[in-house]
Every structure is written in C-alpha cells, then in structure tokens.
Backbone as a chain_set.jsonl record, in Angstrom:
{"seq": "XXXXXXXXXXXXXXXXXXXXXXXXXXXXXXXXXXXXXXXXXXXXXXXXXXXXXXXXXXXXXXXXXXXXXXXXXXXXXXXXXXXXXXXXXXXXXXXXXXXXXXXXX", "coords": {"N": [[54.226, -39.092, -0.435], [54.919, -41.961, -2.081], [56.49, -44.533, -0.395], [57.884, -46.839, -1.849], [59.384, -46.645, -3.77], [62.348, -46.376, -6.042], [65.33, -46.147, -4.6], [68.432, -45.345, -6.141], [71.182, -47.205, -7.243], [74.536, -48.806, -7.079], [74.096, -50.28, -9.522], [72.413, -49.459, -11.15], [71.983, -47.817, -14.532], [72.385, -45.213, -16.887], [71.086, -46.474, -18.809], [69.138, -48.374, -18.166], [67.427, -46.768, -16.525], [66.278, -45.339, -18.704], [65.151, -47.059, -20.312], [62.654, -47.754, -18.515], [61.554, -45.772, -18.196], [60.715, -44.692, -20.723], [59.32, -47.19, -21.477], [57.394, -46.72, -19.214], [56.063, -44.338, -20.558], [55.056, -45.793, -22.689], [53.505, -47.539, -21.719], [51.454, -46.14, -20.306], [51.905, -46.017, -17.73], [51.937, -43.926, -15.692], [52.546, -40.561, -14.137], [51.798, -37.208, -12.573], [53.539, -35.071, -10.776], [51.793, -33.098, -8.048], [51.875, -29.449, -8.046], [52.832, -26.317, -7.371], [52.466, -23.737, -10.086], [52.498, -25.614, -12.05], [51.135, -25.623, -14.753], [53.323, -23.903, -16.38], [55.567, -25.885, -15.843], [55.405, -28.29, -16.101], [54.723, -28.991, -19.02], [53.74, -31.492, -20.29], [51.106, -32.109, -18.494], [49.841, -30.509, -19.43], [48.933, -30.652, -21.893], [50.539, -29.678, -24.232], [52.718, -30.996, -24.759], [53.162, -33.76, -26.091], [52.367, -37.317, -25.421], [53.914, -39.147, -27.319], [55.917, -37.148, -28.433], [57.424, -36.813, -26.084], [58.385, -39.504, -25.587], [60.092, -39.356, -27.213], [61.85, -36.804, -27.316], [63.007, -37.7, -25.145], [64.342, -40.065, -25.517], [66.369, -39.04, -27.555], [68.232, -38.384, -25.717], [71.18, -39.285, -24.12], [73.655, -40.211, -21.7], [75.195, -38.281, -20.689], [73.453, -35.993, -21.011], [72.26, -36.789, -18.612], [71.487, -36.726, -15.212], [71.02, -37.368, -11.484], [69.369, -36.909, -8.472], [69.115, -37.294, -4.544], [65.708, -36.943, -3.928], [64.25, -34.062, -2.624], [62.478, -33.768, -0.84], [62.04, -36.49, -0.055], [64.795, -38.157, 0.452], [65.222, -40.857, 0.149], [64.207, -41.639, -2.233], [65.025, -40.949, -5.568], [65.86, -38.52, -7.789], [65.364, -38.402, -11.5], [67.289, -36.783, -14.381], [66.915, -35.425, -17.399], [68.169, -33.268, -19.863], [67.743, -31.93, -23.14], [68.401, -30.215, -26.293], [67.775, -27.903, -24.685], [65.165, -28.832, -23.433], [63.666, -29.696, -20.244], [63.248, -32.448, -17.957], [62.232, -33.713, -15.79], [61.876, -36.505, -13.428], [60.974, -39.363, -11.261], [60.99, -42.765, -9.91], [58.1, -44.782, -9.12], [57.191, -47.419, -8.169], [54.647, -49.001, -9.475], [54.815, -47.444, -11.292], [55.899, -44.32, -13.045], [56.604, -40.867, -12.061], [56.287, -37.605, -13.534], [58.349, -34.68, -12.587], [58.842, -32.453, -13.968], [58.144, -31.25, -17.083], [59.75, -29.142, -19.319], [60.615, -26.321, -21.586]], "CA": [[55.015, -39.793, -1.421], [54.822, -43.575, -1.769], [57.498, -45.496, 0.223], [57.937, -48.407, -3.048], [60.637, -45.427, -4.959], [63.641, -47.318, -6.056], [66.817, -45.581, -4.807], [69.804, -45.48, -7.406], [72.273, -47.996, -6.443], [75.618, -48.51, -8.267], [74.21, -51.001, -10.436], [71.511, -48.628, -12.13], [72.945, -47.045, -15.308], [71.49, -44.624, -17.704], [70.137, -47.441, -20.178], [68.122, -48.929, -17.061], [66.863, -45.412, -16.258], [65.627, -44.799, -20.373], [63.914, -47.978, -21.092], [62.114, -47.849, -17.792], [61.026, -44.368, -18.481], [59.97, -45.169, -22.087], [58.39, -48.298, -21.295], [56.477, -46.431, -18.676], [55.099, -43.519, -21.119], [54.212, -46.41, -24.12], [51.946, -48.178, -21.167], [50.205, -45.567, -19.795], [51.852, -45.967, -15.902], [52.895, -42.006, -15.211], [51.52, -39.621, -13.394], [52.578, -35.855, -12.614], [53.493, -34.378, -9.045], [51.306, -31.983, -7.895], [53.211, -28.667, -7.074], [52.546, -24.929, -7.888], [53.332, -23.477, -11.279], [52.215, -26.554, -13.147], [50.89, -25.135, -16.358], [54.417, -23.872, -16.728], [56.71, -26.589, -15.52], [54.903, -29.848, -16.8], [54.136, -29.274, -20.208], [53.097, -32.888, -20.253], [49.994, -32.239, -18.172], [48.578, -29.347, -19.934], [48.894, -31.566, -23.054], [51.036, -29.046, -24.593], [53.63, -31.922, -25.161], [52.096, -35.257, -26.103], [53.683, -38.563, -25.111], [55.381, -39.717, -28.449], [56.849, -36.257, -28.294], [58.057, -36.885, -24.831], [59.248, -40.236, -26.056], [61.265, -38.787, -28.859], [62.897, -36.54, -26.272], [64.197, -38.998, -23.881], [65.035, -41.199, -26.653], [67.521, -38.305, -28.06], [68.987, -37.911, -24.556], [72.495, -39.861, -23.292], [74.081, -40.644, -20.756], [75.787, -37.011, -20.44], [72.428, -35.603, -20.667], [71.382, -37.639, -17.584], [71.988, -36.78, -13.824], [70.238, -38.032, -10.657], [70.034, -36.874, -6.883], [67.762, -37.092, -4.049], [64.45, -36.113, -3.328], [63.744, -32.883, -1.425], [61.567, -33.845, 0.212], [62.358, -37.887, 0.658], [66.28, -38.768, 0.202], [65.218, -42.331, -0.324], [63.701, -40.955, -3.634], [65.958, -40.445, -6.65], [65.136, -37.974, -9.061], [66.647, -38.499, -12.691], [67.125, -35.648, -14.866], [67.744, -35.315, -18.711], [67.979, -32.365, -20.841], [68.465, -32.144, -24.546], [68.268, -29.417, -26.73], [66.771, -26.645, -23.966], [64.42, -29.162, -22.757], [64.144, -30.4, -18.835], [62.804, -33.605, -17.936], [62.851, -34.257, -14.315], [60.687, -37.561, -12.661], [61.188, -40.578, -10.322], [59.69, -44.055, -10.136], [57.288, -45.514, -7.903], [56.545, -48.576, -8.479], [54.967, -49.508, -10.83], [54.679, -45.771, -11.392], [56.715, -42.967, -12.766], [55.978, -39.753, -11.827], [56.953, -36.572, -13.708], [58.067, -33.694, -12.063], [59.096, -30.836, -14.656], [59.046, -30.855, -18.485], [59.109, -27.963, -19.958], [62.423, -25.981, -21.895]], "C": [[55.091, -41.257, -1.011], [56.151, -44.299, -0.967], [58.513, -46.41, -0.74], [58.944, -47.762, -4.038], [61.793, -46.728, -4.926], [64.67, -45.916, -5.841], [68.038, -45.635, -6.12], [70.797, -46.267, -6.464], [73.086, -47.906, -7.707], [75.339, -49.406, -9.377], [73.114, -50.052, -11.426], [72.305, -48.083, -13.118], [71.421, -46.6, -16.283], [70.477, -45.623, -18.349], [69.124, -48.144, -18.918], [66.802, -47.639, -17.061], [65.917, -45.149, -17.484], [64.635, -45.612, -20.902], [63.017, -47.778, -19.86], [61.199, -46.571, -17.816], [60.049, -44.479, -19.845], [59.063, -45.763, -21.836], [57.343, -47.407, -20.477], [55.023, -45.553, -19.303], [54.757, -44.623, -22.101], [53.412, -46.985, -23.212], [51.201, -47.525, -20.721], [50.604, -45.137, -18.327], [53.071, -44.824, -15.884], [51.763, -41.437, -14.973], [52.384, -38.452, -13.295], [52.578, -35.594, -11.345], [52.773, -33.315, -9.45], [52.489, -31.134, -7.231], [52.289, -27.379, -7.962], [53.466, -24.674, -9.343], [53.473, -24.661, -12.457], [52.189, -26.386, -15.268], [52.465, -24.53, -16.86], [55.875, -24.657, -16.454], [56.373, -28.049, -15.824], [53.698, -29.086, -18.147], [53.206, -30.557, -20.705], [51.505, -33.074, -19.602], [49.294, -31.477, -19.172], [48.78, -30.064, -21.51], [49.713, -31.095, -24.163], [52.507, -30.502, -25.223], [53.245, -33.409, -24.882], [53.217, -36.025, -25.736], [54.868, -39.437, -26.43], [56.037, -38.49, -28.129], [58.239, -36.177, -27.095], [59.089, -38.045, -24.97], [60.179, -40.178, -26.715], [62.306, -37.754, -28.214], [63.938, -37.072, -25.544], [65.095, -39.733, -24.803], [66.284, -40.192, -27.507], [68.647, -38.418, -26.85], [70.148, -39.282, -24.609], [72.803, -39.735, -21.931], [75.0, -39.077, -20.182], [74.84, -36.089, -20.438], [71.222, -36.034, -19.198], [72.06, -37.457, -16.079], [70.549, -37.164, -12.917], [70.582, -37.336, -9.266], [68.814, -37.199, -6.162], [66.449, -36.051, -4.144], [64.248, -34.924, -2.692], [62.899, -33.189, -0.775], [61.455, -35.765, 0.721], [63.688, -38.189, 0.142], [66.517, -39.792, -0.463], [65.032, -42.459, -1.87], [64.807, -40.654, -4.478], [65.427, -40.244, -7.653], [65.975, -37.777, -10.092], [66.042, -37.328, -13.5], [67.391, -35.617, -16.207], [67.216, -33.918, -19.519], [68.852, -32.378, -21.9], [67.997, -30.831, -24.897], [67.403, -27.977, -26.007], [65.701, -27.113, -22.952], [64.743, -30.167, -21.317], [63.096, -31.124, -18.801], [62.961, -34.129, -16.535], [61.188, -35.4, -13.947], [61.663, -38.981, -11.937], [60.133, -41.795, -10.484], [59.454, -44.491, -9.155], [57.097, -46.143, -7.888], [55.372, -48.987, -8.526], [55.355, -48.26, -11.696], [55.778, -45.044, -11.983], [56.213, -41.697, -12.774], [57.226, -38.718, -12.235], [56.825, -35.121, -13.026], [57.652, -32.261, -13.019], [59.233, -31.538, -16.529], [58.315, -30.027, -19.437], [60.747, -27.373, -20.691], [62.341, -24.622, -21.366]], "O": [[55.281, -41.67, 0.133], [56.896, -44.513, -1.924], [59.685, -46.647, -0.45], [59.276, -48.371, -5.055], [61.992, -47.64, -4.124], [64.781, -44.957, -6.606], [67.849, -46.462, -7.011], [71.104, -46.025, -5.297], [72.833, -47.388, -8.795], [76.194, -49.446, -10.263], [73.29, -50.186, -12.637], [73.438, -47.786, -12.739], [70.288, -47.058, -16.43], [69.253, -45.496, -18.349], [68.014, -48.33, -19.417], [65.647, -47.682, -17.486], [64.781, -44.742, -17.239], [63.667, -45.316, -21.603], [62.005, -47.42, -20.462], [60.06, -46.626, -17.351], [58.826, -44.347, -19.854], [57.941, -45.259, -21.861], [56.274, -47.303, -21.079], [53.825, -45.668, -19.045], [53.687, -44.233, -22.57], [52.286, -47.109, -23.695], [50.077, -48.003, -20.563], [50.011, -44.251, -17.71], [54.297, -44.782, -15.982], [50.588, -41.586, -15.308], [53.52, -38.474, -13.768], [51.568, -35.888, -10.705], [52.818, -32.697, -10.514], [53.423, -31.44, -6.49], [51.43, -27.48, -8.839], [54.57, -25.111, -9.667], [54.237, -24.681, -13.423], [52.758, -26.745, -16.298], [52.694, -24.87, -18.021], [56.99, -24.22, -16.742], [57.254, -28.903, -15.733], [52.498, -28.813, -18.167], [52.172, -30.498, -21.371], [50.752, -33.95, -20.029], [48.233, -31.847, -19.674], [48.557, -29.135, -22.285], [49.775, -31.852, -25.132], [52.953, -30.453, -26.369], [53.082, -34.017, -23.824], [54.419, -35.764, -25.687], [55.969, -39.987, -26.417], [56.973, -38.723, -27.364], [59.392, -35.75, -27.151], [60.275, -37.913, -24.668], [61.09, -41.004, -26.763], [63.494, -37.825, -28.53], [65.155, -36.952, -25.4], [66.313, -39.903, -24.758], [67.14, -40.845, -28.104], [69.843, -38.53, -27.119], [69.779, -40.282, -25.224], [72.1, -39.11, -21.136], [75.384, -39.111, -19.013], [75.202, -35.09, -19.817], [70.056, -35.755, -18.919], [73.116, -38.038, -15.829], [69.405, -37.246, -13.363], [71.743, -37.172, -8.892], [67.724, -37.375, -6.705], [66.33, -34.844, -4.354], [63.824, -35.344, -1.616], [62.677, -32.426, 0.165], [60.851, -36.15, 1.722], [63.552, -38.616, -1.004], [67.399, -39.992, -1.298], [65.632, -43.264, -2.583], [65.658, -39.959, -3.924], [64.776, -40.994, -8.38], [67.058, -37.202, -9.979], [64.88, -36.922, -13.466], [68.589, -35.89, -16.288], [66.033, -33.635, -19.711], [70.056, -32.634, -21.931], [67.29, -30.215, -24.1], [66.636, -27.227, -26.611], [65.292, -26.449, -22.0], [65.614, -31.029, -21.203], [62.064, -30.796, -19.386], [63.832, -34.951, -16.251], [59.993, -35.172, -14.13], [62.808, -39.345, -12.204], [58.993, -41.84, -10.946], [60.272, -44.678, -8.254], [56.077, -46.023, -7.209], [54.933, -49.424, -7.461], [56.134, -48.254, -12.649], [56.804, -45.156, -11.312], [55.314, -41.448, -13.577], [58.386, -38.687, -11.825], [55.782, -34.486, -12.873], [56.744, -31.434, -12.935], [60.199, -32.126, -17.014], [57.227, -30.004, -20.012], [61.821, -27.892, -20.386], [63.344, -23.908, -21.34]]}, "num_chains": 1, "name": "protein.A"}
C-alpha cells in the first residue's frame, strides 16, 4: 500500500470526501484493491456497475450515510464508507488515486 494516503483529520468533512470521490471516477484516477472474493465484492470491476452508476450512488449518499476508520492493514490509511439504499461503497485515496475496496449491495 502506497505511503501518499491522506489520513482524516478534523478538518475533512463529508463534502470533501464526495467531490473527491466523484471527481476521481469522472477522470478516470481509481483503481480496485486486490483481495479474494472480488467478482462478488467489487461490482465495479466486473463491470457489473458502470461508473455513472457509481456516480449516481455516491451522489445520493449524505453525510449520515458516510463513516470512516482505519485501515487494517495500515492505520495511517482511512477508509470512507457510504451506503444508500442496500448498497456498500467502501475505498480510500492515494494520491492522486482512489482505490475501491467493496461495492456491491
């Protein structure tokens, strides 16, 4: 895992978190963690859920739909979370990078 992760500090707030996420899927800079159980936990790779779709997700979500903790496996890492209607959405950013872990409902 890259080193360049932004931690969550107290000045981050959801609306930081949403456009940065957005912005990332309308340019292109995301990527997916590798991990077991892919085809069923990143919909997003197996193409099963395209990126406007993904956009149109997030973009429903709030600020009560949105939690954050560390990494499992790096602390420094903060992974943000949103689910709306059934669906989970878990990824972190790398700079320039965001990388999704899970979305699938």
């Amino acid at each position: 895992m890259a080193s360049k992760s932004l931690p969550v500090s107290p000045a981050i707030t959801f609306a930081i978190v949403q456009r940065k996420v957005v912005t990332a899927l309308r340019n292109g800079s995301f990527s997916a963690e590798a991990r077991n159980n892919i085809n069923v936990k990143n919909l997003r790779v197996t193409g099963a859920v395209t990126v406007p779709a993904l956009i149109q997700i997030l973009s429903g979500c709030s600020s009560e739909n949105w939690s954050h903790s560390p990494h499992h496996d790096d602390p420094l890492v903060t992974v943000h979370v949103h689910t709306l209607g059934g669906w989970y959405v878990k990824f972190y950013f790398v700079d320039p990078d965001t990388v999704f872990i899970s979305v699938h409902r």
